[in-house]
BAROLO-529597 format. One record per residue: residue number from 1; residue in three letters; y, x, z of N, C-alpha, C in turn. Coordinates in Angstrom, 1 decimal, padded with zeros to 4 digits, always signed. Layout:
BEGIN
<pt resi="NUM" resn="ALA" n_y="Y" n_x="X" n_z="Z" ca_y="Y" ca_x="X" ca_z="Z" c_y="Y" c_x="X" c_z="Z"/>
...
This chain:
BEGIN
<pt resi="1" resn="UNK" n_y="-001.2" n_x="+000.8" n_z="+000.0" ca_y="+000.0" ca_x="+000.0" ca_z="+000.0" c_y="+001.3" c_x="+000.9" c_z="+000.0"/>
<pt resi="2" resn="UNK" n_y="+001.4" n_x="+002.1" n_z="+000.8" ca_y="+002.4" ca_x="+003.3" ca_z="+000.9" c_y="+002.9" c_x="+003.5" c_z="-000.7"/>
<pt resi="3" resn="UNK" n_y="+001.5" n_x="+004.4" n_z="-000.9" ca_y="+001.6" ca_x="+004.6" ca_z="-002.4" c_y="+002.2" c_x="+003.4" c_z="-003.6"/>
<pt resi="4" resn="UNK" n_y="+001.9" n_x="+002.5" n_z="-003.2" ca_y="+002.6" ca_x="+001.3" ca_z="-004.2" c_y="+004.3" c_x="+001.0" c_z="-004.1"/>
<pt resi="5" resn="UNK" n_y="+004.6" n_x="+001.5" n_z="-002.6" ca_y="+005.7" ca_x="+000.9" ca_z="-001.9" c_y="+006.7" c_x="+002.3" c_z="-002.8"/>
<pt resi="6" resn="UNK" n_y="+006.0" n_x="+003.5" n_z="-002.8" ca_y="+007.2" ca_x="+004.3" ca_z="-003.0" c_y="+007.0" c_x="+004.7" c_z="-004.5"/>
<pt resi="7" resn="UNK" n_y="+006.3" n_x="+003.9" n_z="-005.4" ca_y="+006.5" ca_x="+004.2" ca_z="-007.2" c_y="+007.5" c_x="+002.8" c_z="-007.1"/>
<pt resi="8" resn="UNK" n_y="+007.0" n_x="+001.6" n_z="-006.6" ca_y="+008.2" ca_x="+000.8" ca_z="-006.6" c_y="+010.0" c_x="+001.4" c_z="-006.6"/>
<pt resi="9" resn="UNK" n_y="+010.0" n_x="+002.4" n_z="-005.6" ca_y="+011.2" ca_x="+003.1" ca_z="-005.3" c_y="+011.6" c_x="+004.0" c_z="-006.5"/>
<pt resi="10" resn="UNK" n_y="+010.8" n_x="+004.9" n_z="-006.5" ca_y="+010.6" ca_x="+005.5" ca_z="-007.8" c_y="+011.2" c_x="+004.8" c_z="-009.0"/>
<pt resi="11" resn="UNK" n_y="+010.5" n_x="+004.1" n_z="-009.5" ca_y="+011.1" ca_x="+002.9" ca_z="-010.7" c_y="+012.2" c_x="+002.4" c_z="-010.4"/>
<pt resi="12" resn="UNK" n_y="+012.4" n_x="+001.7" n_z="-009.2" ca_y="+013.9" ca_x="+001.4" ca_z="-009.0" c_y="+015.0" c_x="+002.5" c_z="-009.2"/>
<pt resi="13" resn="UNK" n_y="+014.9" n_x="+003.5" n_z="-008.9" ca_y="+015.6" ca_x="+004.7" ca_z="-009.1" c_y="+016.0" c_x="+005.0" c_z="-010.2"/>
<pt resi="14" resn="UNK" n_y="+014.7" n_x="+005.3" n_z="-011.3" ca_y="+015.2" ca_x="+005.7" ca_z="-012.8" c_y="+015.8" c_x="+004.4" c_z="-013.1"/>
<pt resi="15" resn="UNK" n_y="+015.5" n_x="+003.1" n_z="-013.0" ca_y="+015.9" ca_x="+002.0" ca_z="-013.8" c_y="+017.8" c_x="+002.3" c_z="-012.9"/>
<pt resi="16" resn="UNK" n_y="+017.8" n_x="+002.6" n_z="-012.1" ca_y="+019.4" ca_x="+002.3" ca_z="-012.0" c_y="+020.2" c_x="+003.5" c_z="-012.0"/>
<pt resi="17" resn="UNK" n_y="+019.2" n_x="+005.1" n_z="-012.4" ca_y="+020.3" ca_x="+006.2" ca_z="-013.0" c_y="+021.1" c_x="+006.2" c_z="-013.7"/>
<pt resi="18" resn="UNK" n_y="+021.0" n_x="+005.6" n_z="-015.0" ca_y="+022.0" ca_x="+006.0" ca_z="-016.0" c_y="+023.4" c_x="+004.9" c_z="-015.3"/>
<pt resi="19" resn="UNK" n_y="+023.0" n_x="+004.1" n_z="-014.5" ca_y="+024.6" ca_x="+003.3" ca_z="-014.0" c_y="+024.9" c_x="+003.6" c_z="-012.8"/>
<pt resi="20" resn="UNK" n_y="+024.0" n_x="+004.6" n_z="-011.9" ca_y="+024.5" ca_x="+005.2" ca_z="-010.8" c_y="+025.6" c_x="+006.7" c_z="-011.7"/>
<pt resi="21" resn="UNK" n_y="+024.9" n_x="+007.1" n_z="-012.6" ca_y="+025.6" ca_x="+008.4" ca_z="-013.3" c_y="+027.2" c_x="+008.0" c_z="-014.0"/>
<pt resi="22" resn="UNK" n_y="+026.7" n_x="+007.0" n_z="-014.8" ca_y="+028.1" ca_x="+006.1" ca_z="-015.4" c_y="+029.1" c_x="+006.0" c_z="-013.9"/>
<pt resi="23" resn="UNK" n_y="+028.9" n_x="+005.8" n_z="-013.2" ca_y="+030.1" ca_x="+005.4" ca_z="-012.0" c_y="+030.4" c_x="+006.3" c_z="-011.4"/>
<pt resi="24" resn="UNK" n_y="+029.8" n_x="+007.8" n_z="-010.7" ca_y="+029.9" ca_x="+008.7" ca_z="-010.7" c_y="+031.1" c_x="+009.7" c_z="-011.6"/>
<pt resi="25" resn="UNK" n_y="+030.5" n_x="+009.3" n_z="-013.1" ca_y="+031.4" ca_x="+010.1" ca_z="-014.4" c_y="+032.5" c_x="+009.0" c_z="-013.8"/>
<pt resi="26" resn="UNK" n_y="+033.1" n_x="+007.8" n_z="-013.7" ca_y="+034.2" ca_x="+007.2" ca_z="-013.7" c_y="+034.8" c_x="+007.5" c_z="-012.5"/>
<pt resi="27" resn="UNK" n_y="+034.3" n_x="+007.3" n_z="-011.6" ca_y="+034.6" ca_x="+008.2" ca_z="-010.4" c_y="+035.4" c_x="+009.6" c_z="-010.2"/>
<pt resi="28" resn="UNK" n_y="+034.7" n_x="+010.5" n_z="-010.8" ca_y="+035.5" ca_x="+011.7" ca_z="-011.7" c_y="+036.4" c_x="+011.7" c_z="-012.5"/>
<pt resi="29" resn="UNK" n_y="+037.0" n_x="+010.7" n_z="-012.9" ca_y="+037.7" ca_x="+011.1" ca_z="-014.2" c_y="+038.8" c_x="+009.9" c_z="-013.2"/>
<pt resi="30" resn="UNK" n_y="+038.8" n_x="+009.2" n_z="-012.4" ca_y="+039.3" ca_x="+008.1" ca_z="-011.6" c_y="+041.0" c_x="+009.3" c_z="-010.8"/>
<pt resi="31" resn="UNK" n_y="+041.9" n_x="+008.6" n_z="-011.3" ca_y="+043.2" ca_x="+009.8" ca_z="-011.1" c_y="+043.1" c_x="+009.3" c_z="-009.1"/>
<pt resi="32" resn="UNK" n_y="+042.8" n_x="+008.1" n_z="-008.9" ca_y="+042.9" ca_x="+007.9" ca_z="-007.3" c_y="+042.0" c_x="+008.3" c_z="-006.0"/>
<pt resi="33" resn="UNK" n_y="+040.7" n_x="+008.8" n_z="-006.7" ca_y="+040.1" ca_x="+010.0" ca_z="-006.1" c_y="+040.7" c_x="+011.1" c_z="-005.7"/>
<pt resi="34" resn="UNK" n_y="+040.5" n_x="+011.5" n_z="-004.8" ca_y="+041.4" ca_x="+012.4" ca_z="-003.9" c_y="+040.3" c_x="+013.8" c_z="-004.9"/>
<pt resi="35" resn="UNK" n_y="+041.6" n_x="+015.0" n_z="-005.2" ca_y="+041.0" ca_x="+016.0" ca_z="-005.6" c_y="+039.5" c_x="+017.0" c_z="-004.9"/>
<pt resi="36" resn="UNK" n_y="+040.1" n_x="+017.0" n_z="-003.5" ca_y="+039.1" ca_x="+017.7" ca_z="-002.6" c_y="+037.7" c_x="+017.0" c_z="-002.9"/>
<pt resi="37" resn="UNK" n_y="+037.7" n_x="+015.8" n_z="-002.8" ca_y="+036.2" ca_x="+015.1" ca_z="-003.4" c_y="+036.0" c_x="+015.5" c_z="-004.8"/>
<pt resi="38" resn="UNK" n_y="+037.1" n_x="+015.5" n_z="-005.5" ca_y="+035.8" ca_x="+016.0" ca_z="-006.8" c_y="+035.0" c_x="+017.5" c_z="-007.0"/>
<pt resi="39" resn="UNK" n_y="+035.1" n_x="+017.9" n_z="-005.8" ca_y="+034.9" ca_x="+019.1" ca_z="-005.7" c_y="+033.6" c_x="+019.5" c_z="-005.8"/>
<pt resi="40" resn="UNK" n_y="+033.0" n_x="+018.4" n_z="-004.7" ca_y="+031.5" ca_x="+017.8" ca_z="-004.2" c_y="+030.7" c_x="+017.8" c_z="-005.7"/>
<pt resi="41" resn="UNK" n_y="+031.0" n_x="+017.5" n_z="-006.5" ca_y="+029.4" ca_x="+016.9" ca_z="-007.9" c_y="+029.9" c_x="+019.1" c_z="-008.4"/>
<pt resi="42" resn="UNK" n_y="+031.4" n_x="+019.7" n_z="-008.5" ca_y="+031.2" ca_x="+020.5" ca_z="-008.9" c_y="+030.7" c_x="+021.9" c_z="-008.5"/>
<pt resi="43" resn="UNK" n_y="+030.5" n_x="+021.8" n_z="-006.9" ca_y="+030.5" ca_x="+022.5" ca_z="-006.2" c_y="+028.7" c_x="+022.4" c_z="-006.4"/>
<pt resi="44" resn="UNK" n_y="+028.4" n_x="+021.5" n_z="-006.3" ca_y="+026.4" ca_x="+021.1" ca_z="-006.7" c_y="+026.3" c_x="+021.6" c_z="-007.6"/>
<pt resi="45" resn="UNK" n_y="+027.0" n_x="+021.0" n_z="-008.6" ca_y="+026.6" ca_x="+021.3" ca_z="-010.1" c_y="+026.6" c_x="+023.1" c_z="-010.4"/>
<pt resi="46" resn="UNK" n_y="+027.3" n_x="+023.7" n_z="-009.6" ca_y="+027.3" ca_x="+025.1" ca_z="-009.4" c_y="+025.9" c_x="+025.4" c_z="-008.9"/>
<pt resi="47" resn="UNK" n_y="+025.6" n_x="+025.4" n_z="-007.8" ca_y="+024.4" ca_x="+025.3" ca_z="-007.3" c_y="+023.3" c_x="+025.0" c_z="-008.0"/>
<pt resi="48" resn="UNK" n_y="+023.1" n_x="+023.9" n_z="-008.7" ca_y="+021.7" ca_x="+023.8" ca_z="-009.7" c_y="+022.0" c_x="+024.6" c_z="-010.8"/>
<pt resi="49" resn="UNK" n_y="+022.9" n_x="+024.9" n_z="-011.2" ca_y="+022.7" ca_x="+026.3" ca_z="-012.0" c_y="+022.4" c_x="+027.7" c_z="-011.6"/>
<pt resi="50" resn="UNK" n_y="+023.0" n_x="+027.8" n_z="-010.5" ca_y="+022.5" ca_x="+029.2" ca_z="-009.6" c_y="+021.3" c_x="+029.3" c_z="-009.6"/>
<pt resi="51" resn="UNK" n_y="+020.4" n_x="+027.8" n_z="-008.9" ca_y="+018.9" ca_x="+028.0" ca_z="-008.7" c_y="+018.5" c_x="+027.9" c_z="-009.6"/>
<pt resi="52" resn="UNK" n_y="+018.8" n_x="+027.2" n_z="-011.3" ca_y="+017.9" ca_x="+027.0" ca_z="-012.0" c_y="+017.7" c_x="+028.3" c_z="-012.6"/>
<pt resi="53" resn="UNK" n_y="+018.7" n_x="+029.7" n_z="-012.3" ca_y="+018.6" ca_x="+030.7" ca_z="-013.0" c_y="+017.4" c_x="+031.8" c_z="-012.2"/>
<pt resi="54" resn="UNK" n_y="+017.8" n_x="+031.7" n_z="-011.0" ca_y="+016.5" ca_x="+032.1" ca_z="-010.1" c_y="+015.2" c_x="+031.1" c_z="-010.1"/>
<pt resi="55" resn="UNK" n_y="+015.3" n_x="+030.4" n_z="-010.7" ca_y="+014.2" ca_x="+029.2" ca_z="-011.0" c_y="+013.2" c_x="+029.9" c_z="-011.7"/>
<pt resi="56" resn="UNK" n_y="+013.9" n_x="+029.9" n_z="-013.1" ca_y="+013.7" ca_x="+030.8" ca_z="-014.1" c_y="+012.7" c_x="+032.1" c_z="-014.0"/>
<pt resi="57" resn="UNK" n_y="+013.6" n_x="+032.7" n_z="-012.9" ca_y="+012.8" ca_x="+034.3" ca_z="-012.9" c_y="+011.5" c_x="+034.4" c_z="-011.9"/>
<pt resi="58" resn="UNK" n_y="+011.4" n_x="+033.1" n_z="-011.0" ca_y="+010.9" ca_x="+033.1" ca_z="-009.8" c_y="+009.0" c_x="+033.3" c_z="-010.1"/>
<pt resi="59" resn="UNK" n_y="+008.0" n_x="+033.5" n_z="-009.4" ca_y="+007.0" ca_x="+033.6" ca_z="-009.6" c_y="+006.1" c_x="+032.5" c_z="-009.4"/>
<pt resi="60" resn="UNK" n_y="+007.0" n_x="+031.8" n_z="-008.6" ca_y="+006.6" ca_x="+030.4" ca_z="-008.6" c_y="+006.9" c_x="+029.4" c_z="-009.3"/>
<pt resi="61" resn="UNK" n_y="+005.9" n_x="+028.5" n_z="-010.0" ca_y="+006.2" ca_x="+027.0" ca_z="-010.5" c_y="+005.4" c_x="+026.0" c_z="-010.2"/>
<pt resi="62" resn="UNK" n_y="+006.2" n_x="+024.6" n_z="-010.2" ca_y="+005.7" ca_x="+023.5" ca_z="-009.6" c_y="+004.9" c_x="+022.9" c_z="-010.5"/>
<pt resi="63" resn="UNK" n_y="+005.1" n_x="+023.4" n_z="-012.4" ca_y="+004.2" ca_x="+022.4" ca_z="-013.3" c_y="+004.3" c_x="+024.2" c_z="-014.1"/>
<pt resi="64" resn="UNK" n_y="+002.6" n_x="+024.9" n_z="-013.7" ca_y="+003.1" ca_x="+025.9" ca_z="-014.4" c_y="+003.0" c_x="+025.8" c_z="-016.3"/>
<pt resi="65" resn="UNK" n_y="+004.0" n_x="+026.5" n_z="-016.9" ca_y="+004.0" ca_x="+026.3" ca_z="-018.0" c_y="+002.8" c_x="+026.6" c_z="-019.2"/>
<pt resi="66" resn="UNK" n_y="+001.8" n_x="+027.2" n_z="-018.9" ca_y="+000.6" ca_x="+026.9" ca_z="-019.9" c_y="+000.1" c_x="+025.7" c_z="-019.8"/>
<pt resi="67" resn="UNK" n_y="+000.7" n_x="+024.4" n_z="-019.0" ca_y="-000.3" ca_x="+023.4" ca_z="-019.4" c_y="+000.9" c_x="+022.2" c_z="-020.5"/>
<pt resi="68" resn="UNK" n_y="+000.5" n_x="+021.4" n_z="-021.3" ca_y="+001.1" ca_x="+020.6" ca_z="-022.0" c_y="+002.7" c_x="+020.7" c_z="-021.0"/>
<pt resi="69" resn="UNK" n_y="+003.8" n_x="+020.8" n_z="-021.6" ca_y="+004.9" ca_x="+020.2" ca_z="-021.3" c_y="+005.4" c_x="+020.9" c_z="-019.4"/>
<pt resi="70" resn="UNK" n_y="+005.0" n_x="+022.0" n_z="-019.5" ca_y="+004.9" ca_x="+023.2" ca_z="-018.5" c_y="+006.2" c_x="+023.8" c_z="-018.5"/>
<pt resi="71" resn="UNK" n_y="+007.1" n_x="+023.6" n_z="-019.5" ca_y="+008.5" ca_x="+024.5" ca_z="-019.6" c_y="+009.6" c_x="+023.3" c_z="-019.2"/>
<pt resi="72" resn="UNK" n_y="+008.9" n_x="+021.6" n_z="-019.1" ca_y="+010.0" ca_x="+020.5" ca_z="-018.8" c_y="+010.4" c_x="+020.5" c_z="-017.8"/>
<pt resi="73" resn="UNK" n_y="+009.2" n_x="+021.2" n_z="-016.3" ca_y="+010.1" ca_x="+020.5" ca_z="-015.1" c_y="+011.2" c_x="+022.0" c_z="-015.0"/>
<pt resi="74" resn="UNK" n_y="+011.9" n_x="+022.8" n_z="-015.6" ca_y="+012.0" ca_x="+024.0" ca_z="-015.0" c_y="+013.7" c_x="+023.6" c_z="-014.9"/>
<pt resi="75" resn="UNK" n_y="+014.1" n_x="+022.9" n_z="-015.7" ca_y="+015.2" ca_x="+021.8" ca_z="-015.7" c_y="+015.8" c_x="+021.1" c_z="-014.6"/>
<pt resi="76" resn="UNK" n_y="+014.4" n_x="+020.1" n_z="-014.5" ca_y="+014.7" ca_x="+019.0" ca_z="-014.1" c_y="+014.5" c_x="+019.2" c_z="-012.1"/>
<pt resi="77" resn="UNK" n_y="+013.9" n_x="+020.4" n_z="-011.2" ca_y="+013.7" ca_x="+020.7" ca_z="-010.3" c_y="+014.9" c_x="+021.0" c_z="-010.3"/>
<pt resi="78" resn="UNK" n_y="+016.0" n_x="+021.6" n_z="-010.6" ca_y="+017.4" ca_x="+021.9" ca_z="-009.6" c_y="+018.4" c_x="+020.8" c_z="-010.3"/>
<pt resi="79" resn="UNK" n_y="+018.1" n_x="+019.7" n_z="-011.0" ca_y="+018.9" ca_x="+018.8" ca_z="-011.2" c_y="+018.5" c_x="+017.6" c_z="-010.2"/>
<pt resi="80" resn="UNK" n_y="+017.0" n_x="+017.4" n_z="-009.7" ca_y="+016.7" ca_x="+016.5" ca_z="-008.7" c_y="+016.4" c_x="+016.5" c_z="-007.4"/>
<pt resi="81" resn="UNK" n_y="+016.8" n_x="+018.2" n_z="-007.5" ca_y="+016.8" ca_x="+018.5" ca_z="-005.8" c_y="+018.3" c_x="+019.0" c_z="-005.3"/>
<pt resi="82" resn="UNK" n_y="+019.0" n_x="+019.2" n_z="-006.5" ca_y="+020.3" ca_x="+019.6" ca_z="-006.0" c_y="+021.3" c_x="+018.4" c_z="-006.5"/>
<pt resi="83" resn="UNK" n_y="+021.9" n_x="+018.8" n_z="-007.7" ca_y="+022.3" ca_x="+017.7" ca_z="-008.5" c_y="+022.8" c_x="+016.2" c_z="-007.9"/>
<pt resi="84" resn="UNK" n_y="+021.9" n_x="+015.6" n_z="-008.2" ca_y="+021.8" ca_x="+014.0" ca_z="-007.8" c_y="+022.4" c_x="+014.0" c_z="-006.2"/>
<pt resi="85" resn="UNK" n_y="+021.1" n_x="+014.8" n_z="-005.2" ca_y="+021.9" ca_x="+015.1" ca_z="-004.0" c_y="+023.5" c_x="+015.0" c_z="-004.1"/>
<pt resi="86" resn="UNK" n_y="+024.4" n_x="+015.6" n_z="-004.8" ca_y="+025.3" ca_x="+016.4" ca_z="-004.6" c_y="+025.8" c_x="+014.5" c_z="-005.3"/>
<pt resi="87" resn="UNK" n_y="+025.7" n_x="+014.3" n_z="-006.5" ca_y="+026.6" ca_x="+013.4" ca_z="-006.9" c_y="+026.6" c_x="+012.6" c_z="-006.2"/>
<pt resi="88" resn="UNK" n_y="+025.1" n_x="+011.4" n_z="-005.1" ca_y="+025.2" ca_x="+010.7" ca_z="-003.9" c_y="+026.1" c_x="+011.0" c_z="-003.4"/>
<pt resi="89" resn="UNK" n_y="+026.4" n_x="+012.3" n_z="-002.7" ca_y="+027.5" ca_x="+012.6" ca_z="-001.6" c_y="+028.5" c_x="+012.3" c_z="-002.0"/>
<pt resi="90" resn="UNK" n_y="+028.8" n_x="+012.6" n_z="-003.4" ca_y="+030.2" ca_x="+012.7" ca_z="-003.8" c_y="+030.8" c_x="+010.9" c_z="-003.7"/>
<pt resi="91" resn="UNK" n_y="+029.9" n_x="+010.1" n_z="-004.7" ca_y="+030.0" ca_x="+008.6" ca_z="-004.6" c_y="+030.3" c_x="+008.2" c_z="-002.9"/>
<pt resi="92" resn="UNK" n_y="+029.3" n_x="+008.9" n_z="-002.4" ca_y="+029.5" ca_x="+008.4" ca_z="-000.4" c_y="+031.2" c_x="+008.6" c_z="-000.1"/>
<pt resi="93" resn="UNK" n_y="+031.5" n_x="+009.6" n_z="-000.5" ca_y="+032.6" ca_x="+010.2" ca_z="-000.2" c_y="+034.0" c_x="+010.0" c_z="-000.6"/>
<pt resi="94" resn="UNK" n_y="+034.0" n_x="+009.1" n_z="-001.7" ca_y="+035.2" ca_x="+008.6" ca_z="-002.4" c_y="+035.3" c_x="+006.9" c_z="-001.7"/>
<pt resi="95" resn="UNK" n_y="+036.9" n_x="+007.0" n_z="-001.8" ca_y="+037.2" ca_x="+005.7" ca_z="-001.4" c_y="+036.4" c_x="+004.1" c_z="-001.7"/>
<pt resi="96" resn="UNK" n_y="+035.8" n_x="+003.9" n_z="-000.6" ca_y="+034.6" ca_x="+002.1" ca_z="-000.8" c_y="+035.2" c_x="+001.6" c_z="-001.8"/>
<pt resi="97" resn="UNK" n_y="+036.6" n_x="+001.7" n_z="-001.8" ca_y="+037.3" ca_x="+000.6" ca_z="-002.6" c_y="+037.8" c_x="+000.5" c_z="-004.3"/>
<pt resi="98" resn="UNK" n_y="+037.5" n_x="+001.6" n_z="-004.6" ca_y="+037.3" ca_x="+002.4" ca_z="-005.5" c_y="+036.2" c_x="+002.3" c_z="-006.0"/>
<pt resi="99" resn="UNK" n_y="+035.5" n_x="+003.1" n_z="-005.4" ca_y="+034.0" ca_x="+002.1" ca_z="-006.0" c_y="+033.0" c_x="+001.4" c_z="-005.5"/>
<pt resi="100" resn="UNK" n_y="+033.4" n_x="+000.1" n_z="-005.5" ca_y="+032.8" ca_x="-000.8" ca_z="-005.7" c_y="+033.9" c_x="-001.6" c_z="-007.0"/>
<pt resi="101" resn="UNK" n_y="+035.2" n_x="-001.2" n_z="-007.1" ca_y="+035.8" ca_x="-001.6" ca_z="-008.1" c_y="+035.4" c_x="-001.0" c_z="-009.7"/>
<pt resi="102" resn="UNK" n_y="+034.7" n_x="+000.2" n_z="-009.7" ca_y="+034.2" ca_x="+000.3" ca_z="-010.9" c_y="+032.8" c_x="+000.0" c_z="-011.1"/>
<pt resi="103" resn="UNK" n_y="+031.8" n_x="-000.2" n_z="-009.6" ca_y="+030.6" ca_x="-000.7" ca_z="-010.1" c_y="+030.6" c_x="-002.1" c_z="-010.4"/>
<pt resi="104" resn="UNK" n_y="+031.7" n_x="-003.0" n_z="-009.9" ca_y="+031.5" ca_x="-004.1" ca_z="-010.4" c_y="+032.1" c_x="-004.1" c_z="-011.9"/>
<pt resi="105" resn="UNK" n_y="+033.0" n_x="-003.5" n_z="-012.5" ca_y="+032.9" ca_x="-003.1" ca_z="-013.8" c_y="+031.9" c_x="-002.9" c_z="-014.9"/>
<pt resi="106" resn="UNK" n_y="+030.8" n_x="-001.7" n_z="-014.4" ca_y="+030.2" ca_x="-001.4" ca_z="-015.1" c_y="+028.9" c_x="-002.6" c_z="-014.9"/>
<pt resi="107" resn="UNK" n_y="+028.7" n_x="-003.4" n_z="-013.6" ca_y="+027.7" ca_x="-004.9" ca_z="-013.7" c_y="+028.7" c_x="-005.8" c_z="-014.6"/>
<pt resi="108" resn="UNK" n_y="+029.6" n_x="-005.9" n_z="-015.0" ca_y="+030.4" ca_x="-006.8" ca_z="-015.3" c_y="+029.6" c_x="-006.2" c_z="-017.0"/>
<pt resi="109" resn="UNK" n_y="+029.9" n_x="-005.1" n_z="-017.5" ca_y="+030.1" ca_x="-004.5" ca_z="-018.8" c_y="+028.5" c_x="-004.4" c_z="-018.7"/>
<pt resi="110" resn="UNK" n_y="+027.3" n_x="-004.4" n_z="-018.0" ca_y="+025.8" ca_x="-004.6" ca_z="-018.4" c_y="+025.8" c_x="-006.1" c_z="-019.1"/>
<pt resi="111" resn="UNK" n_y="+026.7" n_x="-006.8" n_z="-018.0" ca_y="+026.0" ca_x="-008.5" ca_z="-018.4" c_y="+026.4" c_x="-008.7" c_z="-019.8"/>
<pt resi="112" resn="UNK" n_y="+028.0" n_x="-008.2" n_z="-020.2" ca_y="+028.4" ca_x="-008.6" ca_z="-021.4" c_y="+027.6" c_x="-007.9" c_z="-022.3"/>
<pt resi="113" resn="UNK" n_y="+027.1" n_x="-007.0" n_z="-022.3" ca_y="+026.4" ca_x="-006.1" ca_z="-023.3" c_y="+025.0" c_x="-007.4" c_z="-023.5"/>
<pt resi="114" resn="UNK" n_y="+024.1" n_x="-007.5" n_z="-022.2" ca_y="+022.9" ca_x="-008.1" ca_z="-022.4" c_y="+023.3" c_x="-009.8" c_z="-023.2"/>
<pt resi="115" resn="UNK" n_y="+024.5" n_x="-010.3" n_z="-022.9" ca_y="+024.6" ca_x="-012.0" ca_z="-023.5" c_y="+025.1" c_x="-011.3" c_z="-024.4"/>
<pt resi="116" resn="UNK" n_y="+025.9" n_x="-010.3" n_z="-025.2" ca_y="+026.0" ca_x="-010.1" ca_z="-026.5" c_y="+024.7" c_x="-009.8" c_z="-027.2"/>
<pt resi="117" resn="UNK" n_y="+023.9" n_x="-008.8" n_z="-026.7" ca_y="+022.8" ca_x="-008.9" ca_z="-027.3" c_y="+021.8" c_x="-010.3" c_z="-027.5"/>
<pt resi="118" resn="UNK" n_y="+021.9" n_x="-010.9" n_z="-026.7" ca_y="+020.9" ca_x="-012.0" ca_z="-026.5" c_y="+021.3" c_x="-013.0" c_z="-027.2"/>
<pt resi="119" resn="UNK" n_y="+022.6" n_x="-012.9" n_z="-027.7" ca_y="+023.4" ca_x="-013.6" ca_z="-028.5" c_y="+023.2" c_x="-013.5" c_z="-030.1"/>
<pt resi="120" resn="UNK" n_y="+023.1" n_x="-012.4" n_z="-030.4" ca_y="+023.3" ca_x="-011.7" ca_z="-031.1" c_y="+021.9" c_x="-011.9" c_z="-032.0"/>
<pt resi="121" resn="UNK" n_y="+020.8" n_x="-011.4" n_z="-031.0" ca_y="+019.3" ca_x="-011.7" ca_z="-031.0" c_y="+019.2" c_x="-013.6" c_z="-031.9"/>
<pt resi="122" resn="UNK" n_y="+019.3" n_x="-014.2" n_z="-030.8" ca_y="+019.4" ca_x="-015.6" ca_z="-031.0" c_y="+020.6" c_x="-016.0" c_z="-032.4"/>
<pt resi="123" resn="UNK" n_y="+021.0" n_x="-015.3" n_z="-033.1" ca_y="+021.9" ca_x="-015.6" ca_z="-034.4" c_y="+021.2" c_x="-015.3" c_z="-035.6"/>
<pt resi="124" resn="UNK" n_y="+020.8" n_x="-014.3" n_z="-035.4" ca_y="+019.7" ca_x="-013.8" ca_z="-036.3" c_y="+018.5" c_x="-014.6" c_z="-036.3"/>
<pt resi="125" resn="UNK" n_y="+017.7" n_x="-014.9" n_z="-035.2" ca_y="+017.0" ca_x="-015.9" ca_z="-034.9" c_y="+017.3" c_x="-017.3" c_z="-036.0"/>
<pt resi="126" resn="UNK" n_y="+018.1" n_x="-017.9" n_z="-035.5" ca_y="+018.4" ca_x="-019.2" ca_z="-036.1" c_y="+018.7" c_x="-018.8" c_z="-037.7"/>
<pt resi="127" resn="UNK" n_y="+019.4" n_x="-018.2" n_z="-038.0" ca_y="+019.6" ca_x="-017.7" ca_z="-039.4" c_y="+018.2" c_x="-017.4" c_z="-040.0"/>
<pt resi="128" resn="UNK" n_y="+017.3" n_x="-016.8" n_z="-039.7" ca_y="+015.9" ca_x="-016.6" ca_z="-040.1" c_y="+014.9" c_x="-018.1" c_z="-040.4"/>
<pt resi="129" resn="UNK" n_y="+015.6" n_x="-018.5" n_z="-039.9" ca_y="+014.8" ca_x="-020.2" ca_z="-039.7" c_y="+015.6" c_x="-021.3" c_z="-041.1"/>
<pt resi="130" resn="UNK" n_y="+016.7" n_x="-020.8" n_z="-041.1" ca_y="+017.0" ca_x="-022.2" ca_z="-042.3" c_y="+016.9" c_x="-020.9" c_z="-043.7"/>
């Protein structure tokens, strides 16, 4: 039941990265963010490069690379152990009010996207029929 409870987590996770990252990027580029915070994603972002370069040279790996697709995690280990860390913080760290005013944006700009598409879908649809 553990095991089921934490791929559920898992999935929930990837399925809401690309709009946790989207808010994050707006967040950064957001002129009412106090400078000292944007410091947080580049001060990380330094850091997973540091390690990924000792990553690189290290004698140890987590997926070693002679087996199928052995050279993918060498990336993705200091973008999910530092990285993400670092952009959470940064989001923690900026004004509530701020964002939650661009995440309801970017839920506002999913919905219009999905009833445009659905819309869109359903036009083509009916047009296919007469």
């Amino acid at each position: 039941m553990e095991g089921r409870s934490r791929l559920l987590k898992l999935l929930r996770f990837i399925y809401h990265l690309p709009n946790f990252l989207k808010l994050a990027w707006r967040l950064y580029w957001d002129p009412r963010v106090p400078v000292h915070v944007k410091f947080i994603p580049m001060l990380f972002g330094a850091m997973a490069i540091v390690f990924l370069a000792f990553y690189y040279v290290m004698p140890i790996d987590f997926w070693p690379d002679f087996l199928p697709l052995g050279k993918l995690d060498d990336p993705f280990v200091p973008i999910l152990l530092i990285f993400l860390p670092g952009i959470w913080l940064f989001v923690k760290t900026c004004p509530r009010e701020i964002v939650l005013e661009h995440a309801e944006m970017i839920d506002e700009e999913r919905r219009g996207r999905w009833i445009s598409v659905s819309y869109t879908h359903l036009r083509a649809h009916e047009t296919s029929l007469h």
